[in-house]
C-alpha positions as CSV (number, residue, x, y, z in Angstrom):
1,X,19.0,-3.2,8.1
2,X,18.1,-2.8,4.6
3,X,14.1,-4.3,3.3
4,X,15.2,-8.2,3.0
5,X,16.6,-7.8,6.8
6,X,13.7,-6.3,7.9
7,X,11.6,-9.0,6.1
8,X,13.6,-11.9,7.6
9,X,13.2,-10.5,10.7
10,X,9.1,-10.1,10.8
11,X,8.5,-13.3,9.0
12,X,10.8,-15.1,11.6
13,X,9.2,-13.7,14.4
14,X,5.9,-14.7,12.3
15,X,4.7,-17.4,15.1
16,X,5.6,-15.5,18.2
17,X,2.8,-12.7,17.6
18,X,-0.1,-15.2,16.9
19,X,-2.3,-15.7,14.2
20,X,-4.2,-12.8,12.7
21,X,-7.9,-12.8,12.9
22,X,-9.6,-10.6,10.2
23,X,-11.2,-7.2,11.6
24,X,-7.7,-6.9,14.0
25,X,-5.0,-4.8,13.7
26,X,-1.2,-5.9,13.9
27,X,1.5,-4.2,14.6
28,X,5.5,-4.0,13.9
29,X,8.2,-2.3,15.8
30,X,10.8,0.1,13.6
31,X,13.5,2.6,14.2
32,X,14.2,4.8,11.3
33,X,17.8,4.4,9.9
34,X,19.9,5.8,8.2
35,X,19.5,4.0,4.7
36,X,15.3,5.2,5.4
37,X,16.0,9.0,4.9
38,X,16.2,11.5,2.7
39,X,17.8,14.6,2.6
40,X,15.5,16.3,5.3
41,X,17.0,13.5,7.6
42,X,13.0,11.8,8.2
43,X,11.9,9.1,6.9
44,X,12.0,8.8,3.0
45,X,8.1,8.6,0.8
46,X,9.1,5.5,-0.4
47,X,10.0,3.7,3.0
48,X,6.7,4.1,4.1
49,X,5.3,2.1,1.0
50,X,8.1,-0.2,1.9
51,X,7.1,-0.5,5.2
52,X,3.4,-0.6,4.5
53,X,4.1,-4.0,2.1
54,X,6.3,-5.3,5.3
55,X,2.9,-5.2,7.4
56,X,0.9,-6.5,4.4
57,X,3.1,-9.7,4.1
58,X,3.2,-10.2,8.2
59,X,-0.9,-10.0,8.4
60,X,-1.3,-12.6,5.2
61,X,1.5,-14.8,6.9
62,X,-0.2,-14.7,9.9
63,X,-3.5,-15.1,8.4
64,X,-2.7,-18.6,7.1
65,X,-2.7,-17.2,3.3
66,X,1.2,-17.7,2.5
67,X,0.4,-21.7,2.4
68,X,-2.4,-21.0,0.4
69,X,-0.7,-19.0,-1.6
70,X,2.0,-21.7,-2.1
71,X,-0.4,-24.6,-2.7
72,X,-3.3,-22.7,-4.7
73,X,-1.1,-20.8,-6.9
74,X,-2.5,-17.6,-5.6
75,X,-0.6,-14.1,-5.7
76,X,-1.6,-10.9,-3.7
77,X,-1.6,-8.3,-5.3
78,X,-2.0,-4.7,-4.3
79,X,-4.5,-2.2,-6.8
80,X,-3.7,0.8,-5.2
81,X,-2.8,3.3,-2.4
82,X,-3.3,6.8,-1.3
83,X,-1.0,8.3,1.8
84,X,-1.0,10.9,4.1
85,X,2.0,12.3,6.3
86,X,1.0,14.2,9.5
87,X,4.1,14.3,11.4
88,X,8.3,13.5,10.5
89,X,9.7,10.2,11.9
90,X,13.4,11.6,12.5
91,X,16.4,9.6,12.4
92,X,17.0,6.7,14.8
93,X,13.0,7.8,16.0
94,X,11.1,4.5,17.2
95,X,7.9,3.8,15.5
96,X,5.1,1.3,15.2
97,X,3.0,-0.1,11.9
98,X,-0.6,-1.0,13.0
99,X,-1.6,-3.4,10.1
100,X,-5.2,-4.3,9.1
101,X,-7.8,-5.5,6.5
102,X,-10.3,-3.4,7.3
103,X,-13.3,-4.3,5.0
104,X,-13.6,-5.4,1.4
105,X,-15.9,-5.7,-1.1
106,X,-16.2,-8.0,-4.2
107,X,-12.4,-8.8,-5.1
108,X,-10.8,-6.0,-3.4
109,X,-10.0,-6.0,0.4
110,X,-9.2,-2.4,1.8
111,X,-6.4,-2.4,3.6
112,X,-5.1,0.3,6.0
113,X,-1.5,0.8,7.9
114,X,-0.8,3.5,10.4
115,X,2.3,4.9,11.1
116,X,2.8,6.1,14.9
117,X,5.3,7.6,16.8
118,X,5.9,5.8,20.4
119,X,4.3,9.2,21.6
120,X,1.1,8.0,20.5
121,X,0.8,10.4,17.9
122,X,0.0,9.5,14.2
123,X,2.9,10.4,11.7
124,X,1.2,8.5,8.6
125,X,-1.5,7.0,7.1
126,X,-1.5,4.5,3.7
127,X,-5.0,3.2,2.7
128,X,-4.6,0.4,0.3
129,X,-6.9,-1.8,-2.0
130,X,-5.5,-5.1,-3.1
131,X,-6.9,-8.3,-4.3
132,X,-5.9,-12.4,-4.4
133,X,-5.3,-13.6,-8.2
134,X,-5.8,-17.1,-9.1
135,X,-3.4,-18.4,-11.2
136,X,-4.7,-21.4,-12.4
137,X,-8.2,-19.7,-12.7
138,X,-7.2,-16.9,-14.0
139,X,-9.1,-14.4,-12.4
140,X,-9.2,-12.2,-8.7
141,X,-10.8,-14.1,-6.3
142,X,-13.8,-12.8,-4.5
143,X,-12.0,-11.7,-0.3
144,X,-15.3,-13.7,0.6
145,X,-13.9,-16.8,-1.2
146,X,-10.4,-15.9,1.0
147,X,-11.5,-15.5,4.0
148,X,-13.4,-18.4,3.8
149,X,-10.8,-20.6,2.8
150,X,-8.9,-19.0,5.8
151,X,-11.7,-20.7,8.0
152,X,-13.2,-17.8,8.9
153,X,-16.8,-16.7,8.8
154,X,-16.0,-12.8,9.4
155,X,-18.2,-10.2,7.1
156,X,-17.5,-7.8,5.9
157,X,-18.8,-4.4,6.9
158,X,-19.7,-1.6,4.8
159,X,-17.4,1.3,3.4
160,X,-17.7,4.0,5.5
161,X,-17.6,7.7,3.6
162,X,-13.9,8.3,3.7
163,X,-13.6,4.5,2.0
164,X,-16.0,4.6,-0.4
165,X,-14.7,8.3,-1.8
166,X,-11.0,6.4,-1.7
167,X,-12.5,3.0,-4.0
168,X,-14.1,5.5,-6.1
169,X,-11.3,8.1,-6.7
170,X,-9.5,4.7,-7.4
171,X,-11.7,2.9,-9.8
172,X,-11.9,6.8,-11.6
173,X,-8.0,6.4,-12.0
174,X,-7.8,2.3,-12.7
175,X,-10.1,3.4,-15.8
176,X,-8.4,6.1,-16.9
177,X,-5.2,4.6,-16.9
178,X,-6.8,1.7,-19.1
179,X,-8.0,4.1,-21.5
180,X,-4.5,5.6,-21.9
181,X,-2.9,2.0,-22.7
């Protein structure tokens, strides 16, 4: 089951796992195949990114924002990631994605997905920042704005250390990457 299969499947299912409320986590159910390895037989760097977008897409679905999305014009788009590997998810191995927007701030929401083996144990982490462009406005929305028009009236809380090092080793890299173009 390659990405689009995998897709199908989660956005299919959308409904039967509820509605996500911001400040939860979600989580999807894989099995490492063979198209997800590389030549040490786990699974491949990219897969997780892959797999990381996968639980992105679910939690927005679920949120409400793929409508809004449609109707408003808006695209999500993610800034940035940083990953860590712990542990190898072996071939055919059983896994679990815990999705969640953990906190944001201005236009970026930070955004975190854990890998974990059906041990318990924590094979992965990807930390992401991402924001919600307006089309039509031209500009990122404020998450504030988002959430808002989600119906919620969730804050946000504030960056904890390991966060705010992460959005600031981030911006460092956004600018110089500017500066080289």
């Amino acid at each position: 089951m390659y990405v689009w299969a995998r897709l199908a499947r989660v956005l299919a299912t959308a409904k039967s796992r509820g509605d996500y409320q911001v400040g939860t986590e979600t989580r999807l159910t894989f099995r490492c195949l063979p198209t997800d390895i590389d030549l040490n037989l786990h699974l491949n760097n990219a897969r997780y990114m892959m797999l990381a977008d996968v639980g992105r897409i679910d939690l927005f679905m679920r949120a409400g924002l793929g409508k809004m999305i449609r109707e408003r014009k808006w695209a999500p788009m993610l800034g940035g990631l940083q990953a860590v590997y712990v542990r190898e998810i072996r071939l055919w191995q059983r896994f679990h994605v815990y999705s969640a927007i953990e906190t944001w701030e201005g236009t970026q929401a930070l955004g975190r997905h854990r890998f974990v083996l059906e041990s318990g144990e924590t094979a992965a982490t990807v930390v992401t920042t991402a924001g919600v462009y307006d089309r039509p406005g031209r500009r990122f929305l404020e998450i504030d704005e988002v959430v808002s028009a989600l119906g919620s009236d969730v804050r946000p809380r504030p960056l904890n250390e390991d966060e705010s090092a992460f959005m600031a080793s981030h911006m460092a890299m956004r600018s110089a990457a500017r500066a080289q173009s």
